[in-house]
N, C-alpha and C positions, 0 to 999 in steps of 0.2 A: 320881193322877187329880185330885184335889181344887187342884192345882199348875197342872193344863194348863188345869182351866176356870174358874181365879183369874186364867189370863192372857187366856182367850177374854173374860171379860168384862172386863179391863180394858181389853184392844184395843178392843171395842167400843164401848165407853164414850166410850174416848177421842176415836175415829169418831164418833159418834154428836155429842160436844161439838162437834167442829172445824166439823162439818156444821151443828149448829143456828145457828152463828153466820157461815155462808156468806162475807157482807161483809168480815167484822172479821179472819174468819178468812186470807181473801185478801188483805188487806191485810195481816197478818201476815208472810204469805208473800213478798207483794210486800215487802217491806223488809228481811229475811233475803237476800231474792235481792238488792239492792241492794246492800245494805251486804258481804254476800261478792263482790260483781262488783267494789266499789271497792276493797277489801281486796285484795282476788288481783289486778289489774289494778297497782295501785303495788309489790303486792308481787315480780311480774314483772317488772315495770322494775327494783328495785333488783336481781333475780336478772341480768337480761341484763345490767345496767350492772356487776355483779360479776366476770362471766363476760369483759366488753371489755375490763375496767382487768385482769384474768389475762393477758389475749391480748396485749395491748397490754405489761404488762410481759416476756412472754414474748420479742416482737418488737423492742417499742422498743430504740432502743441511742442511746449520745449517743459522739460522735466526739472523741478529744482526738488534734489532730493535735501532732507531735513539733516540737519547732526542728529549723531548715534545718541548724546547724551541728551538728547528731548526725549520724555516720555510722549505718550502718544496722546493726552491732553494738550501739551505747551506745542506738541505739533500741530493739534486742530487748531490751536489760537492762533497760526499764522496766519491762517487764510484769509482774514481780515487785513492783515500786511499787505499781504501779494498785492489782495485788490484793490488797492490804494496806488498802487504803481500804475504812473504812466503807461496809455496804449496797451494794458492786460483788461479785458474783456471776462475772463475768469478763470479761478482757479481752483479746482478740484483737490481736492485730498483722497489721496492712495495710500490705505496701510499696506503692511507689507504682506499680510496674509491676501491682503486683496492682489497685491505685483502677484505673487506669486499662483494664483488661483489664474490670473492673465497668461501667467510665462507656461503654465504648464498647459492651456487651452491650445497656446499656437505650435505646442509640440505633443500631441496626444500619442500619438505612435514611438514619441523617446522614452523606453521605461526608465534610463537611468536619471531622466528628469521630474519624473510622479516624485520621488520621496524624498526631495531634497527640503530642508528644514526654513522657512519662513526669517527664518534671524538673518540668514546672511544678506538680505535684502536691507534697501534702507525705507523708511518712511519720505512719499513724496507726493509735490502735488504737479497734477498738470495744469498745465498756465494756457487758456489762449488768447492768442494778440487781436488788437482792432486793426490797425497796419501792418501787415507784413514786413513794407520797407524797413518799419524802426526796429525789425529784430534785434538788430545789435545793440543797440541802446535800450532798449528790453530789457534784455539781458545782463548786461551792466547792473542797471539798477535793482534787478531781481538777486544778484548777487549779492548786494550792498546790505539787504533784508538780515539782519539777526537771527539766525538759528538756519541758516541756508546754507548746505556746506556744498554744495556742486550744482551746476545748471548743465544741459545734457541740451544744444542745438543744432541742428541739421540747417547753416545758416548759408551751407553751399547752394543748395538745394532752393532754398527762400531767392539767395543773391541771383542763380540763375535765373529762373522763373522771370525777378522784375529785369534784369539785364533784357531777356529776349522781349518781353512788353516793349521797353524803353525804346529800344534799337529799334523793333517793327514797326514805333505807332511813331517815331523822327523819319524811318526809310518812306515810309507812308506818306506822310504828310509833305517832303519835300518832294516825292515821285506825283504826286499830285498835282502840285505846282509847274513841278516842268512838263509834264505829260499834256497837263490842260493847253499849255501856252505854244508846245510845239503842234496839238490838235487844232487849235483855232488855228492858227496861221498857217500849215497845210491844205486845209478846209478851205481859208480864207484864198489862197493861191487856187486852188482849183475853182474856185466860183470865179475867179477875178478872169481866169481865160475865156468860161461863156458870157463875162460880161464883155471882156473884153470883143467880141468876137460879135455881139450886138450895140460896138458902141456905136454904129450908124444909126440904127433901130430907136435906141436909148435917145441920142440928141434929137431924131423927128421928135418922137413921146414930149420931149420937151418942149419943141418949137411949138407942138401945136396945143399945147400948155397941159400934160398929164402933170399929174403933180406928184412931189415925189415919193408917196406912198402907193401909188399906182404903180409906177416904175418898179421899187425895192420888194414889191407884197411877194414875185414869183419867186426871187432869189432865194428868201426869207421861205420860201415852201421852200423851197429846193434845198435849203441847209437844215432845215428841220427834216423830212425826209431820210437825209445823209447820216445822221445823227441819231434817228429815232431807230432806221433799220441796224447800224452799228451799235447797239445798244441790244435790241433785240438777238443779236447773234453772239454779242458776247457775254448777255445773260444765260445764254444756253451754254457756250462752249463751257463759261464759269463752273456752274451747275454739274455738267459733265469732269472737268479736273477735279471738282470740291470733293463728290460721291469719290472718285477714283482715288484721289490723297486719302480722304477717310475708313474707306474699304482695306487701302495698303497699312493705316496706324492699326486699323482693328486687327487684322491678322498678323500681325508682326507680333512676337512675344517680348521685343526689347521694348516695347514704345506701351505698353499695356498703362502704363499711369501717366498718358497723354488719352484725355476724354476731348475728343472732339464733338464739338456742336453741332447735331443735324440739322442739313439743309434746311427742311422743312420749316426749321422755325426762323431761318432767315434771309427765306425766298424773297417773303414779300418788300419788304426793305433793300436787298439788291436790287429788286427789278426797278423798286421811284428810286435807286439812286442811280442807276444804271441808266433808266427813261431822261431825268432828270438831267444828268451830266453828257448824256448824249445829244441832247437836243439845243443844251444849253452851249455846246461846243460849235454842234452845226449852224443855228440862228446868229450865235457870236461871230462866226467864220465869214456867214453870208454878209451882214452887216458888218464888218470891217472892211468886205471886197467892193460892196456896192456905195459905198463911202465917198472915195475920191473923183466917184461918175455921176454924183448928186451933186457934185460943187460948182456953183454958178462963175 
């Protein structure tokens, strides 16, 4: 009994603090929700940019077409080569009756591309990578292969891809860092004014020997609270830009080979990290403020 109504009044308490300081306290809030809407916002980007440079290695393929004077035996013997090269994951072999059976599927409605004659094509294989990064050096070495007379890479394409990853998941991780550090100590200043404001209250508590887990347990609601409701609202605000950015890439015609990730598969991971980093802000904030009013 004496457990459940140690926590009736700490809830209260801590209720009771957040409310006395209405302003401070919303402005609390207000920068929890901020600082996790910037947080999860780049952190989504680097998730979808992770997910494109997958898809994109999954897809991508770079072409090493064969020399004209390989028959089309000494050009199946390469593909034992290829796949001995560094970071190629596989290599297919494309006659040229096969390129062409391809070039005319993706033009069915060009008549004057139905009858063009299979020669003029070369014999090749497509190649794909286990890293995308190493395409260039892929490349290279796929070139260096004996009976390889051209390699065919889209390595703008690759290079942007890891560029935007790189960039999002450094922007990330440093907006983290500062974001957490200006949320506690905001946090921390707003709790410090209702402590402030019961440090009479506080020094009886002590004289008449509460200890100091009695004292810090209200605060400590009171920043978990702060933390927990900013977390909750800016999992929703999240939620609501995420759908709206993704609704804009989908009906965009220029953005169509930008696959974004549905929420749905990762709601549940925002919201513990969102619970998680809100709470872990507010607790932090409260125990920094209630700190220097525990000290004997």
């Amino acid at each position: 009994m004496a457990k459940r109504h140690d926590f009736r009044y700490f809830f209260h308490e801590g209720l009771s603090n957040m409310f006395s300081h209405g302003f401070m306290s919303f402005a609390a809030i207000g920068i929890t929700v901020a600082c996790l809407l910037i947080m999860g916002t780049f952190t989504l980007v680097a998730v979808n940019a992770n997910a494109l440079l997958a898809d994109l290695e999954e897809e991508n393929e770079i072409l090493a077409y064969v020399d004209d004077s390989y028959t089309e035996a000494q050009a199946r013997a390469l593909q034992s080569e290829l796949e001995k090269v560094p970071n190629v994951a596989s290599a297919t072999y494309i006659s040229k009756e096969e390129a062409m059976e391809e070039f005319k599927a993706q033009y069915p409605d060009e008549e004057m591309f139905q009858d063009l004659d299979p020669a003029i094509l070369r014999d090749r294989f497509a190649i794909r990578m286990v890293d995308l990064k190493l395409q260039s050096q892929t490349v290279e070495k796929v070139k260096e292969v004996e009976g390889i007379a051209e390699v065919n890479a889209f390595e703008e394409i690759a290079g942007g891809f890891v560029t935007v990853r790189n960039v999002a998941t450094v922007v990330c991780v440093a907006l983290i860092a500062i974001l957490f550090v200006v949320s506690v100590f905001i946090i921390s200043n707003t709790i410090k004014l209702t402590t402030f404001d019961r440090r009479e209250e506080i020094a009886i508590m002590r004289m008449v020997g509460a200890t100091n887990g009695f004292i810090r347990w209200p605060f400590v609601y009171e920043g978990f609270m702060i933390g927990f409701l900013g977390a909750i609202i800016a999992f929703f605000l999240q939620w609501a830009l995420y759908e709206a950015v993704a609704q804009g890439v989908d009906t965009n015609d220029t953005l169509q080979l930008i696959r974004v990730i549905p929420f749905s598969q990762l709601w549940a991971p925002v919201a513990g990290v969102f619970a998680g980093a809100g709470i872990l802000i507010g607790v932090g904030g409260s125990l920094a403020a209630i700190r220097k009013f525990l000290q004997v």
